[in-house]
C-alpha positions, 0 to 999 in steps of 0.5 A, a space after each residue: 500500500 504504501 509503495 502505491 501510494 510513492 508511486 501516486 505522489 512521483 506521478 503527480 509530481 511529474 504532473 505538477 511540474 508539467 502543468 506549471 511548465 504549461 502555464 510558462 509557456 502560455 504566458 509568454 504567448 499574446 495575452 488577450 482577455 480570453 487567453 488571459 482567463 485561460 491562463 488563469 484557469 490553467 494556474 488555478 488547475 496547477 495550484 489545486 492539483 498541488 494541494 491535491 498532491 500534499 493531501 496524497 502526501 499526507 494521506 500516505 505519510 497517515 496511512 504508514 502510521 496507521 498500519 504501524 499502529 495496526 501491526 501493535 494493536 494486533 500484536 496486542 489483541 494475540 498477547 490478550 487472546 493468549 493470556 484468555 486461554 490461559 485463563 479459562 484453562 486456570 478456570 476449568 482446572 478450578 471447576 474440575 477441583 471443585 467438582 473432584 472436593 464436592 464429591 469428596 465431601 459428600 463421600 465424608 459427609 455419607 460415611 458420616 451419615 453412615 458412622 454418627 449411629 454407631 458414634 452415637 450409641 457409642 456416646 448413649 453407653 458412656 452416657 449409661 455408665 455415668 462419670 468415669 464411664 470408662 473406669 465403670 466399664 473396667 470395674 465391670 469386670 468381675 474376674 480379677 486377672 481380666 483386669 489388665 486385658 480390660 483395661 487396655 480394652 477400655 484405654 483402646 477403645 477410648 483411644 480409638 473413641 476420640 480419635 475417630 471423633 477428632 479425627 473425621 471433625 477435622 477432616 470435614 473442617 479442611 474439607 470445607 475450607 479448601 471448598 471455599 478457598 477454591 470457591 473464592 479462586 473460581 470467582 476471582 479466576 473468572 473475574 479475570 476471564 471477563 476482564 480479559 475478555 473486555 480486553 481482547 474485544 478492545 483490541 478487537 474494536 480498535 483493530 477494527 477501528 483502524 481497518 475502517 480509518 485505512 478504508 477511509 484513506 483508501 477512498 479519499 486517495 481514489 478519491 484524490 486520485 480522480 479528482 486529478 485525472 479530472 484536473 488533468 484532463 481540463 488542463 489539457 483542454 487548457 494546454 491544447 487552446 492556448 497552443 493554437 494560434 487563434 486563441 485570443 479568445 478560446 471559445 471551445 475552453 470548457 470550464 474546470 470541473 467543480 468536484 476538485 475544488 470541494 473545501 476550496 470554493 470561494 465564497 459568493 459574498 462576504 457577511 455571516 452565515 445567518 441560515 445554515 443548510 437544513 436549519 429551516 423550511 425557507 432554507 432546507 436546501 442552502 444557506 442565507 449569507 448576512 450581506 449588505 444590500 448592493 454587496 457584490 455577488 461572485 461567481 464561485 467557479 468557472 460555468 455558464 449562465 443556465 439561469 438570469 431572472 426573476 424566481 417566484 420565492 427567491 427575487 432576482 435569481 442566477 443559477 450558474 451550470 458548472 457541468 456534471 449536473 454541478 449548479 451553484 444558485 444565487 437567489 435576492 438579487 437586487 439586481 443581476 449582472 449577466 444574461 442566460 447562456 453567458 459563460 462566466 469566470 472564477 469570481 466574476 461578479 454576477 449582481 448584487 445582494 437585495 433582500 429577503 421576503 422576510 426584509 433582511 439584506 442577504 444573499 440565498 445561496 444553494 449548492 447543487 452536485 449531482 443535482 442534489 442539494 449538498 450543504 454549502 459550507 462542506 465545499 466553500 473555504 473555511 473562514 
């Protein structure tokens, strides 16, 4: 991408260079009214077709940090991919212990079920005997040489008494611990699973993000790209009637494509903006320009008078045809300055600012590509 985008930006180069080189040579030509606005519409096409080339410049010179910046977020978006795996393996190890400890403690719990009976009676015949019920139990014995094996009897079966207690108490406890310490791990390890998984569909947002600003930066360089071949192609209408030697005044120059020039336009007339584009119903399709009654009103680009006259709604009107269904209108006119089918230059007066049919001194103007209304403000100079 980025080497297609060197290859555009020495083309134009070469372009740039033509093109001024064209103009020299016009110049040194008879300067009459007619070639004179040749000339000025060849320097114009030269000078939008440097800027064009600077936007190429820029868009690639944005591009190349895009796909840096891409190559990071993708390499980020693997690391959180990976670090997710490793997660969710810490988080079914956990559920596997878990559910390996739930049934050990069940099994304890059911030898418990199965033992207190025992354990229980156990307790009831010590409980029978009274205090001392293990020595009771030894003096039970009636012959006096069974005394030694009782006792020892009576000491085991104490022994083996509170040990079984002491004993299955203790491992229920650890039990039951290790199920909430690991319960608590399983809650904290999915936590971390959610987070990661946030992390990891970030990444994924914001490699997307990028796709579509790299998109964007394919369709404007296109873009840019046929808005030069259009220049180019004007240019060489320009370049082939001031060749010939009748050509003090062209009148086969056809004027320059307006599209070029989007964000470039000068304004019709100076004042504020008072209407925006779409702000009400009298101004849905254009804007209302705060001027002073008599304030000249300029052409904004090359084109032929398709319209010059009075309008029911808009006073005196001038609709300009700038080619391609392109058409600029000019609407409270007080008075107008130029006659249907009349070709008209870059900035050439074309009458004067009247009022509005609600009073106010202004000019109405409307944009039209295509044959669509577009908001003026998107394709006149920033100001």
């Amino acid at each position: 991408m980025i080497s297609a985008l060197h290859v555009i930006a020495r083309t134009w180069t070469a372009l740039v260079i033509g093109l001024a080189a064209s103009v020299a040579v016009a110049a040194a030509g008879a300067q009459t009214p007619g070639r004179e606005n040749t000339e000025a519409m060849a320097r114009r096409a030269s000078d939008r077709l440097r800027a064009l080339q600077q936007e190429a410049d820029r868009l690639a010179s944005e591009a190349s940090s895009l796909l840096g910046d891409l190559r990071k977020l993708e390499v980020d978006r693997q690391i959180k991919a990976e670090e997710l795996k490793r997660i969710e393996a810490d988080v079914a190890m956990a559920a596997a212990d878990l559910t390996a400890l739930d049934a050990e403690v069940q099994r304890l719990e059911a030898e418990d079920v199965a033992e207190r009976p025992l354990v229980e009676a156990r307790l009831v015949d010590l409980y029978k005997l009274g205090q001392g019920g293990y020595l009771r139990l030894l003096m039970s014995t009636n012959e006096s040489r069974q005394v030694a094996e009782a006792a020892r009897l009576v000491a085991e079966i104490e022994r083996r008494d509170r040990e079984r207690i002491l004993a299955h108490q203790q491992r229920l406890a650890a039990l039951r611990t290790s199920r909430t310490a690991l319960a608590a791990r399983s809650t904290s390890l999915a936590t971390l699973r959610a987070e990661a998984a946030r992390a990891q569909a970030a990444a994924q947002r914001a490699v997307a993000g990028r796709n579509a600003l790299l998109a964007d930066i394919d369709r404007r360089r296109d873009l840019n790209a046929q808005l030069a071949g259009e220049l180019q192609a004007a240019q060489q209408r320009l370049q082939a009637a001031l060749r010939e030697p009748s050509a003090g005044t062209p009148s086969t120059v056809e004027p320059l494509p307006l599209a070029p020039f989007r964000g470039e336009l000068d304004w019709p007339a100076a004042g504020a903006v008072r209407a925006r584009f779409g702000a009400a119903p009298a101004t849905v399709n254009g804007i209302e320009i705060a001027s002073s009654e008599g304030t000249p009103i300029l052409a904004i680009h090359e084109g032929t008078v398709a319209f010059a006259g009075t309008f029911a709604g808009f006073g005196n009107l001038v609709i300009l045809d700038h080619g391609a269904q392109n058409f600029s209108v000019y609407g409270h006119l007080l008075e107008t300055a130029v006659s249907g089918g009349g070709r008209v230059t870059r900035a050439q007066p074309i009458g004067t600012a009247g009022q509005s049919l609600a009073g106010q001194p202004g000019l109405y103007f409307e944009l039209r590509i295509g044959g669509k209304p577009v908001d003026p403000l998107l394709w006149l100079k920033r100001r």
